[in-house]
C-alpha positions in Angstrom: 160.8 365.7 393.7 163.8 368.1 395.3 162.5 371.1 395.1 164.5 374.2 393.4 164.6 378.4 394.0 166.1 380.4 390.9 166.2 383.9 391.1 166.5 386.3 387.6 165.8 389.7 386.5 163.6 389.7 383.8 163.1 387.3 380.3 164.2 390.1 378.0 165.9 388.3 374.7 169.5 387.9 375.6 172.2 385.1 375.8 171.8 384.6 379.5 167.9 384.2 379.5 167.8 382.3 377.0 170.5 379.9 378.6 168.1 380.4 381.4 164.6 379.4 379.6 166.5 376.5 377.8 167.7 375.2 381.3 164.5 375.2 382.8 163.1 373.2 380.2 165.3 370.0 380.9 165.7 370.7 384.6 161.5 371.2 385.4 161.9 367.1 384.6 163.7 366.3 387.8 163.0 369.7 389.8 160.1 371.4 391.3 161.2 375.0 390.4 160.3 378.5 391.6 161.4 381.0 389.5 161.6 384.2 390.8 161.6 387.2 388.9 162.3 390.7 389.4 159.7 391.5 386.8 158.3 389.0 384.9 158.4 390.2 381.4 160.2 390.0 377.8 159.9 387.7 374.8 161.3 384.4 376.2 159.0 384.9 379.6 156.3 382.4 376.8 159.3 380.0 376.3 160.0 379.2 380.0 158.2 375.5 380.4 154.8 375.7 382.0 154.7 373.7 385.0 157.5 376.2 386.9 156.0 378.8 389.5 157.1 381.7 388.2 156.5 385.2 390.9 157.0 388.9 390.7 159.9 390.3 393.2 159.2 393.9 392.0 155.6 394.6 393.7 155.4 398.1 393.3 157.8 401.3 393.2 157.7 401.9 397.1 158.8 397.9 397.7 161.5 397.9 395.4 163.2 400.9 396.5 163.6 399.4 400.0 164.1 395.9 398.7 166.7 397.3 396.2 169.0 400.0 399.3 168.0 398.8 402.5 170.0 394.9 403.0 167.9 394.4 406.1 164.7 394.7 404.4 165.8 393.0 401.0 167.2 390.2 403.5 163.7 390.0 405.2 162.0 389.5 401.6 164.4 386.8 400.8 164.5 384.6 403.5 160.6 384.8 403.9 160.9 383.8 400.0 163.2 381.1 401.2 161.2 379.6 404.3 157.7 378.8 402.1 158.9 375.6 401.1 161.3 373.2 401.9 164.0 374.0 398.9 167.2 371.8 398.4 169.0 374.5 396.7 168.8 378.1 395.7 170.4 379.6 392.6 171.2 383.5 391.5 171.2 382.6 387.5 172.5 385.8 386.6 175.3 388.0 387.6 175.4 390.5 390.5 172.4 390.8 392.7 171.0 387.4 392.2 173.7 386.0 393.7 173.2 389.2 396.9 169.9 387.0 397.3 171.1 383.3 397.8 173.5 384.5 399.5 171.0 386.8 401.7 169.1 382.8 402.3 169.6 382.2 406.3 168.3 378.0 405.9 171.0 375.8 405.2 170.5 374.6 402.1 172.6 374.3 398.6 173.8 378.0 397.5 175.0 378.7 394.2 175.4 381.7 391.5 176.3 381.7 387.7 178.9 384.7 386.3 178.1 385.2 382.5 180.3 387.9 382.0 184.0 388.5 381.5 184.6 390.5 384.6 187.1 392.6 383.5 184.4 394.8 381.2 181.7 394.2 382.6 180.0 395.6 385.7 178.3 393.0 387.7 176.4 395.9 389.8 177.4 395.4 393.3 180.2 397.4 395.1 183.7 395.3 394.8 183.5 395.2 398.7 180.1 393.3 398.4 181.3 391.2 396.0 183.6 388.7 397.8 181.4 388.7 400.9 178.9 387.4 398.6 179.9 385.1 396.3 182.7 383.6 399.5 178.8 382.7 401.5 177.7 380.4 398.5 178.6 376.9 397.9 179.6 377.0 394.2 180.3 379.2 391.6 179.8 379.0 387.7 181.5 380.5 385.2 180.5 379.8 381.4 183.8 379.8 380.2 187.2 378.9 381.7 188.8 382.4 381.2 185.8 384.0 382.8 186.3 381.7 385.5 190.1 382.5 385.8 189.3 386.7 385.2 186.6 386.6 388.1 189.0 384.6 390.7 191.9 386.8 389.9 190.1 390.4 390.0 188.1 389.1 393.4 190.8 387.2 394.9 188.0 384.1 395.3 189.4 380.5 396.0 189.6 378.7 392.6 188.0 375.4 394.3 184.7 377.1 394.9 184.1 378.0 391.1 183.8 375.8 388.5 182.6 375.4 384.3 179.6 374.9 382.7 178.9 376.4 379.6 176.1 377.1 378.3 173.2 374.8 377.7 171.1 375.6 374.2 168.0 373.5 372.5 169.3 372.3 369.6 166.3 370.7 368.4 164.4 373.6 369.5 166.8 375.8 367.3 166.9 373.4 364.3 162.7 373.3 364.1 162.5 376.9 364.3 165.1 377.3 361.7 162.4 375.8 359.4 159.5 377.6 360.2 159.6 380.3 357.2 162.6 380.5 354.6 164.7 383.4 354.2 166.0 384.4 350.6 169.1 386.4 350.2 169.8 387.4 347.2 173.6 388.8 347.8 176.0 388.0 350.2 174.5 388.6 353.8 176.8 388.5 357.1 174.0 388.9 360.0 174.2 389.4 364.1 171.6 388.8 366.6 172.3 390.5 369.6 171.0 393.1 372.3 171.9 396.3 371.3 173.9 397.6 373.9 177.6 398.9 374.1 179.3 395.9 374.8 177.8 394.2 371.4 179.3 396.9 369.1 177.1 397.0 366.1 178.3 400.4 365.9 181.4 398.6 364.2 179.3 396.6 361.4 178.2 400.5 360.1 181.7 401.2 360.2 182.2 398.4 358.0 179.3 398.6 355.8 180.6 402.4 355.2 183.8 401.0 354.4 183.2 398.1 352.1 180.4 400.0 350.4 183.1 402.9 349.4 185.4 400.1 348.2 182.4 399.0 345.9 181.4 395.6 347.2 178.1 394.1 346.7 176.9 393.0 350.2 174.1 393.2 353.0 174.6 392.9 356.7 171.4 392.3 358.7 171.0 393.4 362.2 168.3 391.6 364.5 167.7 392.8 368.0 166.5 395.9 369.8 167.7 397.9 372.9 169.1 401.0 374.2 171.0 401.7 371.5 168.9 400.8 369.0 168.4 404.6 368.2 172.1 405.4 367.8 173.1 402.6 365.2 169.7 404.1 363.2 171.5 407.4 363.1 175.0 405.9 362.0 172.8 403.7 359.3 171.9 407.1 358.1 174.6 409.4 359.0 177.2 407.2 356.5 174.2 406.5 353.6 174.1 402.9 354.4 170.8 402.2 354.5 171.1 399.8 351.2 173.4 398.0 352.9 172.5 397.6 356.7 168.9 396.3 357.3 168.2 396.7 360.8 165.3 394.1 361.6 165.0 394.8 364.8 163.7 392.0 368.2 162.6 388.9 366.3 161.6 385.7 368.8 162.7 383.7 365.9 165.9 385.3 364.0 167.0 381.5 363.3 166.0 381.2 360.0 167.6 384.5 359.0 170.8 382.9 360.6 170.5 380.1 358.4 170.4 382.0 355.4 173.1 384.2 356.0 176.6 383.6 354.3 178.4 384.6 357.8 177.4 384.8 361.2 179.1 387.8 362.6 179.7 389.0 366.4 181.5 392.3 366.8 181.2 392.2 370.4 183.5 394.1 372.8 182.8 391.6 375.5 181.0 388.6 376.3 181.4 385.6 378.7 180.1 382.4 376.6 178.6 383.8 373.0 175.7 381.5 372.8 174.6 382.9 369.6 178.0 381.4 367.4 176.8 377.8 369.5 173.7 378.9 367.6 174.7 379.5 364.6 177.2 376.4 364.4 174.1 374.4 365.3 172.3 376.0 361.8 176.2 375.1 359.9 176.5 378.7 359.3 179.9 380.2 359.2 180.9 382.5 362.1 183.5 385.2 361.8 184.3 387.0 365.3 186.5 389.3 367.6 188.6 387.7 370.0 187.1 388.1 373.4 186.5 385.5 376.6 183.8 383.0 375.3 183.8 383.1 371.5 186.8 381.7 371.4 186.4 378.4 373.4 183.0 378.2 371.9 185.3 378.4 368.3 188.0 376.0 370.0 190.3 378.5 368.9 189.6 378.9 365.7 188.4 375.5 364.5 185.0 375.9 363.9 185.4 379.5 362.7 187.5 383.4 362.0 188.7 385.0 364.9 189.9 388.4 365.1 191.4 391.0 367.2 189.1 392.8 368.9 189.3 396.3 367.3 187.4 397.9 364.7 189.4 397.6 361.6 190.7 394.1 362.1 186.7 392.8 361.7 186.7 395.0 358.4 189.2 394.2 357.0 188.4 390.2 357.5 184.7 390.9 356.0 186.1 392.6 353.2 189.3 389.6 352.9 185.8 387.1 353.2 183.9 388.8 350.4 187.3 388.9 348.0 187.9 385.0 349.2 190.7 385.4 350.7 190.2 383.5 353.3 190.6 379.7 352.6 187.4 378.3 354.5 187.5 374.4 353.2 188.5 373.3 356.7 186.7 375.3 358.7 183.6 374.2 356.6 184.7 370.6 356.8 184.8 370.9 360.8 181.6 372.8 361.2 179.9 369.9 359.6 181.0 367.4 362.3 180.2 370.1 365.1 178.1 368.3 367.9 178.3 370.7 370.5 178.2 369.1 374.4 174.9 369.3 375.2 175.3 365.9 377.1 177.8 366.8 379.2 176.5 370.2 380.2 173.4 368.4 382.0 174.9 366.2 383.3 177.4 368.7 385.2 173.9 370.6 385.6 172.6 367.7 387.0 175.3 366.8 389.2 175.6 370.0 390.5 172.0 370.8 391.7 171.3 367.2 393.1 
């Protein structure tokens, strides 16, 4: 059995670790995998499958600081990492200095390193001169999306050949059996998100709109699930604009699936992302997905097929919610097409597959 290295940062509940988890659940069939961590923690760190190595790169405060600002000691740590076993490929699953590591590895073996971010927003975390000396030493690429694959060649100058698509792999089944494990009543109409709350996710903008549609009189409830940095600050707003009858923040739930089902809409306010598992997610549970227009969404959405896109500003996703709760918004097709959604599930292992044998 070839025998795998994956480096990742931690298994805090996000689109890219679960992608991660969800991967490593169907590749630990055909792979022996080492998974290493910077630090081994978060929710989905008990969903990873159990027959994967999984180590600590973080040892201790002193460690990490060299490991982390001195490249010849980091590229020591590495390539002693690399040299245990006899590995047929190495992969940085997430942006940035994942992909510094693989491409630190001196062995010739298989080098590759996934972007989950549109590039243009997001900060990857290494200096732009880093960047094309590292990603130029690895063998492939992967972008989750085709327009993050065309924003990351063009703002790095990288050869076009050496990158190539795979979205993002989710288990359905998985997501569909945990959808059933409790039931989730709403008892008016409910648009929910599940996401980190960070600045790029921009629940900030569903207060906005609960202010506004709650002033205008509407009878609604919008249900935020997830925790984070800026978990704090949307409480305040919730408070500052008297919504607090009309936002319910939930906060981190390992299984936020059923309240997806339940909900009316499916909503991501997002001011950036690079895939947008969750609306793959919520397509999977036939829920309906209203979202800003931004790299991922809106190949996941085929362009609108499978759900509402809008511009990417504040008022435009206010003003669809409130066109949504006056019906408005002719839906029939959209539901019809949700219905025959399949996803391609298939076809992303076997690129997988392809790719790391």
């Amino acid at each position: 059995m070839k025998k795998l290295l994956i480096f990742g940062y931690t298994m805090d509940m996000g689109g890219a670790e679960k992608a991660l988890s969800d991967t490593l659940n169907y590749l630990n069939k055909d792979f022996d995998i080492d998974l290493y961590l910077l630090d081994p923690v978060g929710p989905l760190i008990n969903t990873l499958p159990k027959n994967i190595n999984i180590y600590r790169l973080k040892k201790n405060l002193l460690s990490y600081i060299f490991f982390r600002f001195i490249p010849f000691y980091r590229k020591k740590v590495i390539n002693k990492i690399a040299n245990k076993k006899d590995y047929h490929a190495a992969v940085g699953y997430m942006e940035g200095r994942c992909g510094t590591w693989v491409a630190d590895i001196n062995k010739n073996i298989k080098k590759y390193a996934w972007i989950h971010n549109d590039v243009s927003k997001f900060d990857i975390g290494i200096r732009e001169r880093e960047i094309k000396d590292t990603y130029s030493k690895l063998d492939k690429v992967i972008c989750v999306s085709e327009e993050a694959k065309e924003i990351f060649c063009q703002k790095y100058d990288i050869n076009k050949k050496k990158v190539d698509v795979i979205y993002n792999f989710i288990n359905e089944k998985e997501i569909l059996k945990k959808a059933k494990e409790f039931k989730v009543e709403n008892d008016v109409f409910t648009f929910v998100n599940v996401a980190k709350m960070r600045d790029q996710k921009r629940q900030d903008r569903l207060v906005l709109a609960a202010k506004y549609l709650k002033d205008l009189g509407y009878n609604f409830k919008i249900q935020l699930i997830g925790d984070g940095p800026n978990f704090e600050k949307i409480k305040s707003m919730v408070n500052e604009y008297d919504v607090c009858d009309k936002v319910e923040l939930l906060g981190l739930k390992t299984n936020p699936y059923p309240y997806i089902k339940a909900a009316d809409f499916f909503v991501l306010s997002s001011f950036m992302e690079g895939y947008g598992i969750v609306i793959k997610e919520a397509l999977f549970l036939k829920t309906k997905v209203l979202t800003t227009d931004i790299v991922g969404p809106r190949e996941v959405l085929n362009d609108g097929k499978y759900g509402l896109i809008v511009p990417n500003t504040d008022d435009d996703l206010k003003y669809m919610m409130k066109d949504i709760l006056d019906k408005k918004v002719n839906l029939a097709e959209i539901e019809k097409n949700i219905n025959t959604y399949k996803g391609d599930n298939e076809e992303i292992m076997r690129q997988t597959l392809n790719l790391l044998s």
